[in-house]
N, C-alpha and C positions, 0 to 999 in steps of 0.2 A: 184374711182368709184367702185359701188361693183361688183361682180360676177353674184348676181341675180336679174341686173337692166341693164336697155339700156341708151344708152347717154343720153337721158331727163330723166335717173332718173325713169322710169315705170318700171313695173317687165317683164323681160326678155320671160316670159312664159304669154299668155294670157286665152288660155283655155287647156284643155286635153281633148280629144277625145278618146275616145274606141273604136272601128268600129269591130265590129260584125258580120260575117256570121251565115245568119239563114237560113237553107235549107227552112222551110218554114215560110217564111217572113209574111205574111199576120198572122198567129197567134202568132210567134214572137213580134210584133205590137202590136199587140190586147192585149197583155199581158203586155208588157211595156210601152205602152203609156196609154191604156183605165182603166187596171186593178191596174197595180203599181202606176199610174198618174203622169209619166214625158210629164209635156206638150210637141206638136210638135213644134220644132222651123223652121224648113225647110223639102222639100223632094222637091228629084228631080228625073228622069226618062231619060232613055237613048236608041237609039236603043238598038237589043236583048233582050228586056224586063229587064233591068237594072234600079232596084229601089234602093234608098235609102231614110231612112228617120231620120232627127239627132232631139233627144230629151232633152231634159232639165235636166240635173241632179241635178241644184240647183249648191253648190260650189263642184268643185271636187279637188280630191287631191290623189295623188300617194305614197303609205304607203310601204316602204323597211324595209322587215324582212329578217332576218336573218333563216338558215334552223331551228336553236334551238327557235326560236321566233313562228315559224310557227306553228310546232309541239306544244308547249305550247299552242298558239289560240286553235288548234283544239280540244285540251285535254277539255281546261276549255267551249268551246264552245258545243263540239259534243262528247267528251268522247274519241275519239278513231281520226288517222289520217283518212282523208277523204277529201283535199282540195288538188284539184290539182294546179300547180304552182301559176296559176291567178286566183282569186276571186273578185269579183266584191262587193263593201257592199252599201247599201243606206240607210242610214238616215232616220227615221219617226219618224211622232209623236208615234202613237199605238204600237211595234213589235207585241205584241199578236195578235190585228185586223186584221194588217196588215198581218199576216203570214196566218191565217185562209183565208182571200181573195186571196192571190194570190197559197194558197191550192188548193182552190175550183176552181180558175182560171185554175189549172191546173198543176200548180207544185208539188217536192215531197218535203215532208220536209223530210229531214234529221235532226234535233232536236227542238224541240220544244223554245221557248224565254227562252233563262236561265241565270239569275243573273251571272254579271261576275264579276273578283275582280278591274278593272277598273272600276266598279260601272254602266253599262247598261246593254240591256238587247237584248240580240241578240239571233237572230235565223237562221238556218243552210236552204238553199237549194237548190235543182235543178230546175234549170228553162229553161224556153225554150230557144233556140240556142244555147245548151251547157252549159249554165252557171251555173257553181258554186256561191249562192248567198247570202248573209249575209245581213239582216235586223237588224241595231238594235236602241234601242233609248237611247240616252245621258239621266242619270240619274243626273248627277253632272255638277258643269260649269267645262268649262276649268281649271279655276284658280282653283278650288276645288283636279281635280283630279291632276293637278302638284303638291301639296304638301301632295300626298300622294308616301309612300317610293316607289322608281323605277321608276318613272314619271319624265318628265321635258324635255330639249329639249337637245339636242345631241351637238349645239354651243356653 
């Protein structure tokens, strides 16, 4: 049996969650569900005025760099170190589009979409509830960017 499967054989792991503190929630929201457009999949409500709301990220995935890995992203990304431990990235079609909306929505960029040497095209920034955030969009398929040098899977 393997390590990242349960007795029938299903992958051990079904979703990943990020739970968020947003001092203020209601534009927190407005930002990443209306403006980013992760649809809502749930929200629920508690005494104390206790909101939550979980949104769709599409597939997620948990990406372990190393500190020398990190510092390299931010070089080729943003020029200069600037990403605190957690980063958030989401996937799109546009980066360009996409950055200029959720600009004007209200976040700062921190670099503009810039051609990287894994071949997409990512953009740096601050978003509401703290978040450090990375847009970028796949230029290449998967199999394309594995068989370029330094790519491939760690197993």
């Amino acid at each position: 049996m393997s390590t990242n499967a349960d007795h029938k054989g299903r992958p051990a792991v079904r979703q990943l969650r990020l739970v968020v503190e947003a001092e203020d929630y209601e534009a927190a929201l407005a930002f990443y569900r209306d403006v980013l457009g992760l649809p809502e999949e749930a929200a629920f409500t508690a005494d104390g005025g206790a909101r939550v709301a979980i949104l769709d990220a599409g597939r997620a995935t948990l990406e372990i760099a190393n500190p020398a890995q990190k510092r390299m992203i931010d070089e080729v990304e943003v020029g200069r170190q600037v990403a605190p431990k957690l980063r958030v990235a989401f996937e799109v079609d546009d980066a360009e589009e996409a950055t200029g909306r959720l600009v004007s929505a209200g976040a700062t960029e921190v670099a503009p979409p810039t051609l990287t040497p894994w071949q997409s095209l990512n953009s740096r920034l601050d978003a509401p509830a703290g978040l450090h955030i990375t847009l970028f969009q796949e230029l290449t398929t998967q199999e394309e960017r594995e068989r370029m040098d330094g790519f491939g899977k760690e197993s």
